[in-house]
Steps between C-alpha positions, in 0.01 A plus 500: 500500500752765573917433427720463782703740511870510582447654864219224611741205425726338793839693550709188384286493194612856405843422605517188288327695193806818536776230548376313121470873386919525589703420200850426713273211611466344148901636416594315867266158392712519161837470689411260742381257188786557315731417839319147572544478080844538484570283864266213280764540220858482792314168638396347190825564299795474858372184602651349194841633540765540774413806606399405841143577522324148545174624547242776562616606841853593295305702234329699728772585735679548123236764421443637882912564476457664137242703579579632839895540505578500123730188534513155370528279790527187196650517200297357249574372181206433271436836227120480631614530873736763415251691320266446745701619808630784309089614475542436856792700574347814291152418721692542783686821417160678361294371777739635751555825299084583582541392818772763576337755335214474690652515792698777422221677390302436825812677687499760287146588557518461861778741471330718248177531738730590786684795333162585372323502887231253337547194669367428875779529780592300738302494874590758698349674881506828591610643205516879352273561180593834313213537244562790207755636279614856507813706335763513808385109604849452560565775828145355613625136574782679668325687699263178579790289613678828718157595689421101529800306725278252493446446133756324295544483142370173469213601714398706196289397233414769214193488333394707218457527091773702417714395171706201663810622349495835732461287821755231416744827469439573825515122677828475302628743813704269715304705768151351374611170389315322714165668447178311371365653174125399341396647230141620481170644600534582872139558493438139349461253789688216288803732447434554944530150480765428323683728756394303818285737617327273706834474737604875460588719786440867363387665139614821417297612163670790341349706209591300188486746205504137249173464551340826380535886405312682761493478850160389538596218282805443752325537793204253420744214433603612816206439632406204313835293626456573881132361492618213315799438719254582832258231373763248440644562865262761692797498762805610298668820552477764196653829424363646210581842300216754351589751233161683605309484812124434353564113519648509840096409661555273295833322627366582810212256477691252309684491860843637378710540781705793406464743225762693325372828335735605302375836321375587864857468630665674225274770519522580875869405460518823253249746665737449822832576319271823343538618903874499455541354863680184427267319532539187234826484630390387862271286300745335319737434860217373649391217260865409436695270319599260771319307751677670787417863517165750391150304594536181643181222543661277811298214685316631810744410822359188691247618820383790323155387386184629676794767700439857415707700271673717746653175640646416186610829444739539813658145371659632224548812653740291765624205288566686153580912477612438146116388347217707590154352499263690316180259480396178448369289173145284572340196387819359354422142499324486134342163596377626841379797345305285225282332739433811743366653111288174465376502856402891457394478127688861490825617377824501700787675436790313481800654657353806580756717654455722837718795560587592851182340613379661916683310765202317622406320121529155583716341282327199281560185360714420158636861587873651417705811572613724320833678559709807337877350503796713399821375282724428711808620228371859496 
């Protein structure tokens, strides 16, 4: 006949078997004898005198006064009682002494884990994950919270496995305060988790050089963490960086909705400033700092679905001389767009844009413009 083993026995079983394991429970047993001991010894030995206890109830309200608020609420007389209550008295204090430490060790952890990005945060909805950990994270969140109006620090949560003691630098800026921090794998769908990612708005994944030396390591966390975060919530929006551009089939069918190449950029970025014709500089004006000039993503005007482009063309030409429209940005509703790529068991683009399309394209569903605006201070 085979054992039982631990794991085959009832859950309260187990439970009852750790608690007799515990040796505070036998150290806990020990005081509570030695308080009904010494509240035997006040009753037997007070009832005798004048010391106003007169029976049990008055030795236990003795001891329950002792123990609890370290006062004598009768003053007895008899050397056994006063022994006796002064073991209660010292009971009292070391009982209580645990008790607060405890405590103030539980509020220290909690407080420990926060600092530290390991503990859970609170609910939140709609919500901005920034996953990754990069020199210069600092002028990132900046730029984050100037090209998002929307976004506010709070709306931030950070989540990434960089030393805790470089992000707490930065959230002690009064200007990031407010921002969420959990510390961990951002490809790990606990760590997601732990972030809320079930309620989040929009990831932006950003090339976290923590988590390996080359940029094929890099990238393929990349990669790992939007598949994880896609199959936690297939609708969520996600912006994701590559180092390299072999993985980006591979973002692609992982659904990513935009991709960030950075070598790509920086490359064409210096092969057009080779030219000498100024051209990084038109670049730069055009992407902008603020949300008020360069490229601007507006909502489509109201009446303009199914209408041609032309049509929407003249509007702005008549209602707005100072933006110029220059295109339009497709299949922006990410949840929309999800089930049109179920229905068609192909890939869709998500916010595919379309430069100065003819005046006849009809202009879609879950479309936007997109506008040139110029700074109004120059």
């Amino acid at each position: 006949m085979k054992k039982q083993t631990s794991k085959s026995q009832p859950y309260f079983l187990r439970r009852i078997k750790r608690t007799l394991k515990n040796p505070f429970l036998y150290v806990f047993l020990f005081i509570g004898f030695v308080i009904c001991a010494a509240t035997y010894v006040v009753y037997k030995t007070e009832t005798k005198t004048d010391s106003g206890i007169t029976g049990m109830f008055d030795a236990v309200w003795h001891t329950i006064v002792a123990v609890v608020a370290a006062y004598y609420d009768f003053y007895v007389k008899s050397v056994p009682g006063r022994f006796a209550s002064l073991l209660l008295l010292l009971l009292g204090m070391a009982v209580w002494a645990v008790i607060i430490g405890k405590i103030t060790s539980v509020i220290m952890n909690i407080q420990n884990k926060n600092n530290r990005g390991l503990k859970k945060i609170r609910p939140m909805k709609g919500h901005f994950l920034l996953c990754g950990w990069r020199s210069g994270f600092e002028k990132l969140l900046e730029n984050v919270l100037s090209s998002n109006p929307d976004i506010t620090p709070d709306m931030i949560v950070l989540v990434n496995s960089a030393p805790s003691e470089q992000v707490r630098s930065i959230l002690e800026d009064l200007r990031f305060k407010e921002i969420k921090y959990v510390s961990g794998d951002f490809s790990d769908a606990e760590t997601l988790r732990r972030a809320s990612i079930e309620t989040a708005g929009r990831v932006l994944v950003i090339a976290d050089f923590t988590g390996g030396t080359t940029s094929m390591e890099i990238d393929s966390r990349t990669v790992l963490a939007v598949l994880t975060m896609k199959s936690i919530k297939p609708q969520l929006y996600i912006a994701a960086e590559l180092l390299d551009e072999k993985l980006q089939e591979h973002l692609q069918m992982a659904k990513c909705n935009e991709i960030i190449l950075t070598q790509a950029y920086e490359h064409s970025l210096l092969a057009t400033a080779s030219s000498g014709m100024g051209y990084t500089n038109v670049i730069r004006t055009l992407i902008g700092d603020d949300d008020d000039s360069g490229i601007l993503i507006r909502a489509l005007p109201s009446g303009f679905i199914g209408k041609p482009y032309g049509e929407l063309e003249s509007y702005y030409d008549k209602k707005d001389s100072s933006k110029i429209l220059v295109g339009l940005l497709l299949n922006t509703d990410a949840s929309r767009t999800a089930k049109k790529d179920e229905a068609e068991q192909s890939f869709v683009k998500y916010n595919e844009p379309v430069l100065t399309p003819p005046s006849d394209f009809v202009i879609p569903k879950s479309s936007k413009v997109i506008l040139i605006a110029g700074n109004e201070g120059a």
